[in-house]
N, C-alpha and C positions, 0 to 999 in steps of 0.2 A: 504494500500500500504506500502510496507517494505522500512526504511531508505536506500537510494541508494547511501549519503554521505561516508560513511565508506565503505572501502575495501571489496571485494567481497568472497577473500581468495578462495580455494578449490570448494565452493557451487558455486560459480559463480553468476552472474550478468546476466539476458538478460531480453526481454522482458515481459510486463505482458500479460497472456492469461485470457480471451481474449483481441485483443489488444486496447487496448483505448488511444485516447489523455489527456495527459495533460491539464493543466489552459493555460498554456502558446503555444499550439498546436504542442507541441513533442509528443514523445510517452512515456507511462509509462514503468517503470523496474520493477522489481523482484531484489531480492538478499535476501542469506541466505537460511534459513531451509524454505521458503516460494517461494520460486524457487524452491527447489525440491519436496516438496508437487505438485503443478500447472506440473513439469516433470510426476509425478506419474500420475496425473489426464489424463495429455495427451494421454501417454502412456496407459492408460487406454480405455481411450476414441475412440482410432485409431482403425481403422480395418485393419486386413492384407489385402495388396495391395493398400490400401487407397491413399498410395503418391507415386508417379510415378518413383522418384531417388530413393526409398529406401521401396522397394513394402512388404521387410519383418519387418520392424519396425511396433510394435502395437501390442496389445493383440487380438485380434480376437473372444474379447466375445460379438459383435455386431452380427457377425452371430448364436448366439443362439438365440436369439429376438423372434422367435416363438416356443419354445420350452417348454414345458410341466415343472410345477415346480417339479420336483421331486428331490429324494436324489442323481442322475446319473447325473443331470443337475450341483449340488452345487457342484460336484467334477470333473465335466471339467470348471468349473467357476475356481474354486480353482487351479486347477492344472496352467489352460492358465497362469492365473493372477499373480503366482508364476512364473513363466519361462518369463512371458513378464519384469516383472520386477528385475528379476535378468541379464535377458541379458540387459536390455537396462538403467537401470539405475544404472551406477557405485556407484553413492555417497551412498549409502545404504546399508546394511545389511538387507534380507525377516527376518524378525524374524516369523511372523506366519498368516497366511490368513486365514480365517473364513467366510464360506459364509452361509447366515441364510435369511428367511425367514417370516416375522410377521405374525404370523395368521392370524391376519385381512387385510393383503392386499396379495391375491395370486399372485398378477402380481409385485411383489419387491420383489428383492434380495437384502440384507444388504452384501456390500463388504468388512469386516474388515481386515485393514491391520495392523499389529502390524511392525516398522522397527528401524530398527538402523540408526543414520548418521556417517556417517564413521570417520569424520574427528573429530566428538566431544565426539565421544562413547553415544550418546544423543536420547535416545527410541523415539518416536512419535506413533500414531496413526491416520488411515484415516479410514473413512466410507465411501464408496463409492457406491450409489445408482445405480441400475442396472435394469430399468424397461422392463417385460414381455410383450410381446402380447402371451399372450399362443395359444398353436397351439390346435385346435379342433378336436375331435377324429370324423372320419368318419365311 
């Protein structure tokens, strides 16, 4: 859990996802470069239409979920993921997405996101696991 003592500045402050109590039965925070990591994950994570105020917020790679791993799949993975996160999360700069495949497990896609934080010129990197149910050819 990130120190919530100090100022929040730019990255802001809110809650931790998912959310959890406290020792003392509040809820946890977020703040810093570790708030908008858990933004990214969200963001990720959402499907379009998912939330009812705001039906176009999310990447929309939940609906590939049956989808064959091929080279056509890792470039609507790449592309969605690239455009979900450039509209929806200001604090960032995409630097580069990369979506790969381990040989030994067909049904995972390795989501690398290469980004900037805006406010500190400050690189990062995410993996983000994206599992298959591949769809079966008829």
């Amino acid at each position: 859990m990130a120190d919530t003592s100090a100022p929040a500045g730019f990255l802001g402050r809110g809650w931790a996802f998912p959310i959890i109590a406290t020792r003392d039965g509040g809820i946890a925070y977020t703040a810093g470069e570790e708030a908008v990591e858990m933004a990214i994950k969200i963001v990720l994570g959402t499907n379009l239409g998912e939330r009812a105020m705001r039906p176009e917020f999310g990447c929309g790679i939940g609906e590939l979920v049956m989808e064959p791993n091929t080279a056509q799949l890792h470039g609507r993975v790449q592309t969605r993921v690239r455009q979900a996160l450039t509209r929806w999360e200001p604090r960032i700069d995409v630097l580069n997405v990369r979506v790969e495949a381990p040989p030994e497990q067909k049904n995972v896609l390795l989501i690398r996101i290469d980004y900037l934080i805006r406010s500190n010129n400050t690189p990062y990197n995410l993996v983000y696991p994206f599992f298959l149910q591949e769809g079966v050819q008829q």
